[in-house]
Steps between C-alpha positions, in 0.01 A plus 500: 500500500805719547657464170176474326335816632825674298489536122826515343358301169731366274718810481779642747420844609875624558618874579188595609586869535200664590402841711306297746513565861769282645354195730899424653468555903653865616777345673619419118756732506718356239194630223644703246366823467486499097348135510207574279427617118214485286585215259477132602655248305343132470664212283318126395777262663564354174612722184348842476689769561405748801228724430392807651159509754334848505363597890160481381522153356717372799221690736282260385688172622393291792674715781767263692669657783825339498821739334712339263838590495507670085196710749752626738818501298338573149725430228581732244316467169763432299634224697186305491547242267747650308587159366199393413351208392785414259679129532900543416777379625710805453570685835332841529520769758363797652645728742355605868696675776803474370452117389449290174277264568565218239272280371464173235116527383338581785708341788712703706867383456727780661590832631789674380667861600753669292507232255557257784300187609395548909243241521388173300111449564365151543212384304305194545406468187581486154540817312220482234264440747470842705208750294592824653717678657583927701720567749392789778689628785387497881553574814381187702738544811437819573531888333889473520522177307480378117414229279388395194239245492444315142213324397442246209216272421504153444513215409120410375146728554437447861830518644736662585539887592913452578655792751913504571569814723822623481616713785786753312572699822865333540768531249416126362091418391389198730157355454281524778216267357436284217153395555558168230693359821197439694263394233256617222275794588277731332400874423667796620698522816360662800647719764446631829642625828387250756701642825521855335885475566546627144563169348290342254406121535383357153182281406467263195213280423618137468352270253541118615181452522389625193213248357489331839244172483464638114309812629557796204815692566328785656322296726782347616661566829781824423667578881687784561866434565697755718811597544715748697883601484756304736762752637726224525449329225467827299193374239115450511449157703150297568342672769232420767332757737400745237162511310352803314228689679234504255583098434494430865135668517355257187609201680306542777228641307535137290517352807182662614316398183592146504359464823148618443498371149539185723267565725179559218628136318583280798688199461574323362594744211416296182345763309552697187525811712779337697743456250490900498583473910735250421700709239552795721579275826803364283621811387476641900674175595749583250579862567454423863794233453690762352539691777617273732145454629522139512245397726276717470502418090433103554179604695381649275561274215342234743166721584400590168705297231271236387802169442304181614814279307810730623549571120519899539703502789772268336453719203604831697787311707613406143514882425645593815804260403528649179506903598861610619377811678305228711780338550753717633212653706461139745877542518469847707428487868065515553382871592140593459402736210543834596081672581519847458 
């Protein structure tokens, strides 16, 4: 019910640049005062080039209140997909603060300064395969710092929207994420400030359970996966304890509807109108599992998820197994989701 009360269709809405109001929490401080413009920019996922949105046309749109990061660090327009949807082999470039950002098709290969190769970026898959491609620059760890985040498309329709953040505030380009190391996720990145200590943690949707029990791809489970920088470590990492607001408030409001959806069918819940209750119970048990809320997930799935033979369950374990943000989320020490 989360996912499905959202309407992204078929299309990625990136660089949504519009005058709105900003929803980010006052203690945002790292918010850019020249974060907004009048043109938005939305690409297919596949091969069309970026095209421009007028205000009145994006107006229109489904209002989600999440900010992407192309919202808050808006690329400029002749960055966006500078590449475009051509296939070659030959290495291109284009330069951004004092960079060349190198490129075969539409994968990012390198960064060079002064005619001299800093950084090699990894790629997890072949080059022919990525559909687009900009580059942007940001300030995710605070006003003082600087990075470049790049995005490319690919491989297939669905999936994936790839991010590598590159943090260019030293004298040598390190990345600082590379969201193809923790699986396959979808549409654009979100950001957000959730101790308002200047920092932005980051927000992907994941797609292992995309066509879960052969449900349509839309109506398939899509949690959010989370993640927020490790001073140590220096990079993005899995995190638990963090949740956005506005996402916290339509789980319990699921919640809330799953119970007296319950309560008018009884049980056992064999009808038509419970495969509706069923489908947003998994996608709550999903998200819930997603952010760390482990127990709390499982009830649910066993309250309203109708799975006489065990089949779903073992379906969703299965899925579990295969997402790598899942993964090296069990491996950090339990903490409840932060409520805010």
């Amino acid at each position: 019910m989360l996912r499905a009360s959202i309407v992204f269709a078929v299309s990625l809405l990136l660089a949504s640049c519009s005058t709105t109001e900003s929803i980010l929490s006052a203690k945002d401080t790292s918010l850019p005062t020249d974060a907004s413009t009048s043109t938005a920019y939305k690409f297919d996922g596949v091969d069309a080039p970026a095209t421009a949105v007028s205000d009145s046309e994006y107006s229109q749109q489904e209002e989600y209140p999440q900010k992407t990061i192309d919202m808050i660090f808006p690329p400029e327009p002749e960055k966006i997909i500078e590449l475009g949807s051509e296939r070659s082999p030959v290495d291109k470039s284009m330069n951004i603060a004092g960079y060349s950002v190198h490129t075969k098709g539409n994968m990012p290969l390198r960064l060079d300064k002064n005619g001299r190769t800093l950084l090699n970026i990894r790629t997890a898959n072949h080059w022919d395969t990525y559909h687009t491609f900009f580059v942007a620059e940001s300030k995710l760890l605070g006003n003082g710092s600087k990075q470049l985040y790049i995005v490319a498309t690919g491989p297939g329709g669905p999936c994936c929207t790839n991010y590598w953040i590159v943090d260019i505030n030293g004298k040598v380009p390190r990345v600082i994420f590379r969201s193809e190391e923790f699986g396959r996720f979808r549409d654009p990145m979100e950001i957000f400030d959730a101790d308002g200590d200047g920092i932005y943690e980051l927000a992907q949707y994941d797609s292992s359970f995309r066509y879960f029990a052969g449900d349509c791809g839309a109506c398939s489970p899509e949690p959010k996966a989370y993640f927020r920088y490790d001073s140590k470590k220096r990079r993005y990492m899995p995190a638990k304890g963090i949740v956005e607001d506005f996402v916290l408030a339509e789980m319990r409001s699921t919640e809330k509807w799953l119970a007296e959806k319950k309560a008018e069918l009884g049980t056992p819940m064999e009808t038509e109108s419970a495969f509706s209750i069923s489908r947003s119970a998994l996608s709550l048990t999903v998200d819930l599992l997603f952010i760390a809320e482990e127990n709390r997930a499982w009830k649910i799935f066993d309250t309203y998820v109708f799975d006489p033979k065990g089949e779903l369950r073992k379906e969703m374990k299965w899925d579990l197994r295969q997402s790598k943000f899942y993964q090296e989320l069990r491996k950090i020490p339990s903490r409840r989701a932060r409520k805010r």
